[in-house]
N, C-alpha and C positions, 0 to 999 in steps of 0.2 A: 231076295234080300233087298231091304229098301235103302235105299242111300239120304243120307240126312243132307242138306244144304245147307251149307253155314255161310253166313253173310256178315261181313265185318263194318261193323258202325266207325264210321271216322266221325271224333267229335273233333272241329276245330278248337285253334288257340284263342286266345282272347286280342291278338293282334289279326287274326282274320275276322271277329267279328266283328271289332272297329272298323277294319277294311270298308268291309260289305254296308254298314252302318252312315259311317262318313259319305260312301259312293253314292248311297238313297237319298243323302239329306243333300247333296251337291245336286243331285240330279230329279231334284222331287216331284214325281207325277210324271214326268217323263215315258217311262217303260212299262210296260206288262215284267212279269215274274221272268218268263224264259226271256227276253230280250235285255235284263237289268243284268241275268245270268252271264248272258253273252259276250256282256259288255264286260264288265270287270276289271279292274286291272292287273289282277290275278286270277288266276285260272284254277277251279277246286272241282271237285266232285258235284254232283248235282246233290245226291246224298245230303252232301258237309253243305251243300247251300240251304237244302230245304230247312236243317235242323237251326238252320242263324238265322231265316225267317220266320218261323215257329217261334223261335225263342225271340225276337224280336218282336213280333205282333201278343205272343205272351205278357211284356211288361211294358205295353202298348207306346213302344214307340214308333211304331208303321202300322198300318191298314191297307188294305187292296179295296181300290175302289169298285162301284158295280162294272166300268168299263175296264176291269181285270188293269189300270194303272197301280203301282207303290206309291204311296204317300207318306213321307215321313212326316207323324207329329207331335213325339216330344217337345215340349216349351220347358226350356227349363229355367226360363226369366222367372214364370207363371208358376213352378213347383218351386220357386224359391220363394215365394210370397209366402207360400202356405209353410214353408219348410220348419222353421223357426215360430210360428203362432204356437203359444203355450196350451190354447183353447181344444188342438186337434193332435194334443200328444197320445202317443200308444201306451 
C-alpha cells in the first residue's frame, strides 16, 4: 500500500509580505536569498519565504542579481509618471 505525502502550503499574510518587502528595500543588495532569509525580523518558513519572493520578483519589484544579491527595484516616483498619462490607459 502506498502512502500518499501531503504537504501543507502556508501562504503568508499580507503584513508578512510587507515585512519581507520593506527588509529588501532597507537593506538592498546586501544579501544572497538564504542569508536575507536569515536575517529577518521575523522568522517564517522557508516555504512561506520562497512563495513572497516569487511573488515579489512576479510583479517585479526585486530581482536577484548574477552574484545571487536581492535587489529591490520598484520606483514608484517613476510608475507615478506613467500612472495617470491618459495616452497608456487599459
Amino acid at each position: 500500500m502506498t502512502e500518499l505525502l501531503i504537504t501543507k502550503v502556508r501562504y503568508p499574510n499580507l503584513q508578512t509580505v510587507f515585512m519581507v518587502e520593506r527588509f529588501i528595500e532597507e537593506n538592498n543588495g546586501e544579501f544572497k536569498k538564504t542569508e536575507l532569509f536569515e536575517k529577518l525580523p521575523k522568522k517564517m518558513m522557508w516555504q512561506t519565504f520562497q512563495i513572497i519572493m516569487n511573488y515579489l520578483q512576479s510583479i517585479n519589484k526585486i530581482l536577484i542579481e548574477k552574484n545571487g544579491k536581492v535587489v529591490y527595484i520598484w520606483n514608484p516616483e517613476f510608475a507615478a509618471k506613467f500612472q495617470n498619462r491618459p495616452d497608456l490607459e487599459i
